[in-house]
C-alpha positions in Angstrom: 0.0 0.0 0.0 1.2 3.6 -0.9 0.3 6.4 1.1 0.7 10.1 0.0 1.1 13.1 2.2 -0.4 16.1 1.2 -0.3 19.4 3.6 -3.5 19.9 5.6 -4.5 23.2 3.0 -4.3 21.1 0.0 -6.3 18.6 1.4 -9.4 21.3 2.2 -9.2 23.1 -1.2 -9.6 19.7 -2.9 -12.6 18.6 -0.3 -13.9 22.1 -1.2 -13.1 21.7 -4.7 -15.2 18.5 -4.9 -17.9 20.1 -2.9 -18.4 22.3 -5.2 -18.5 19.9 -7.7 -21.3 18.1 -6.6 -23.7 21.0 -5.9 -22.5 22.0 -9.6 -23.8 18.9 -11.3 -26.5 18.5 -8.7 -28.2 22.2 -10.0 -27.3 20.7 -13.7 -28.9 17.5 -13.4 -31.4 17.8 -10.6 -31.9 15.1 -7.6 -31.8 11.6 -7.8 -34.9 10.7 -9.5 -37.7 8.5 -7.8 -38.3 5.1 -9.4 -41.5 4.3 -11.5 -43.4 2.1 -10.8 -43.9 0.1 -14.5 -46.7 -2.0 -14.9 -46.8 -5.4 -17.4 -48.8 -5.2 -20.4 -51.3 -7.6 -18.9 -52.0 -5.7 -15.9 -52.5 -2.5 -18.3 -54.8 -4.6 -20.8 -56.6 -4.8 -17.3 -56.8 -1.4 -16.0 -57.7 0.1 -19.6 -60.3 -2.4 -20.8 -58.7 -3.4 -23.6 -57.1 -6.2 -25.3 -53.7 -7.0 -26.3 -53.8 -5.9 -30.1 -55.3 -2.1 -28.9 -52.7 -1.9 -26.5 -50.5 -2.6 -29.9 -51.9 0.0 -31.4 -51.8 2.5 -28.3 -47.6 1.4 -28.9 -47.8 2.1 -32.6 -49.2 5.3 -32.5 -47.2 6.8 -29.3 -50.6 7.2 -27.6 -48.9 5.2 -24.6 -45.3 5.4 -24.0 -43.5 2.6 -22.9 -40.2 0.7 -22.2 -38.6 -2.4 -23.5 -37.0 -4.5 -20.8 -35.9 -8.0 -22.3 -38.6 -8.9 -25.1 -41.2 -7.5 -22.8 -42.9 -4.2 -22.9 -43.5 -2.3 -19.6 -46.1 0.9 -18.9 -45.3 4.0 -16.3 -48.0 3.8 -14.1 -47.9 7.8 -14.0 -48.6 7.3 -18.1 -51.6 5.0 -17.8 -53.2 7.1 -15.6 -52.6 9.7 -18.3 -54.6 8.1 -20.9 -57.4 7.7 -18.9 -57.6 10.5 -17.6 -57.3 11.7 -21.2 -60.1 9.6 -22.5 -62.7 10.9 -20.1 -62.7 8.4 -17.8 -64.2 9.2 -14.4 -61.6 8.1 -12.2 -58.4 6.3 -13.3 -59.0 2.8 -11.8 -55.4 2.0 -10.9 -56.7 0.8 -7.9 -58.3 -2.2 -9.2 -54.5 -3.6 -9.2 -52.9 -4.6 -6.0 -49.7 -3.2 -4.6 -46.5 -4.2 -6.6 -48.1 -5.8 -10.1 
């Protein structure tokens, strides 16, 4: 193992320096961002009322955005919501799903 002395007044202007670096790409970037929840295409057929070749379509024509995760298409639950609420539909029925599907 190596060690390396450095005087005490380096070693604050490069804590500072660093410091400064990670408020500088925290205003750039923003926060951590909070995980989405992403719903199956099954449980989404389910929630919208619709079947497998219209959730195609919703793909097809970027009505619905969605994410690709090894052959297997996900939904945003945030973005589900979305099209019903688009549609006119009273009250998104996300709830009809239980916690963590």
């Amino acid at each position: 193992m190596e060690y390396v002395i450095i005087e005490s007044s380096a070693w604050e202007a490069l804590k500072t320096s660093v410091e400064e670096l990670r408020e500088r790409m925290s205003e750039l970037f923003g926060s951590k961002a909070e995980p989405t929840e992403l719903l199956p295409g099954e449980a989404v057929c389910r929630i919208l009322g619709v079947s497998r070749r219209t959730l195609q379509y919703y793909r097809d024509t970027a009505a619905l955005p969605f994410v690709r995760i090894e052959h297997k298409c996900y939904y945003r639950r945030e973005d589900v919501a979305a099209l019903l609420a688009e549609s006119g539909s009273p009250e998104p029925p996300l709830n009809r799903l239980p916690e963590g599907v």
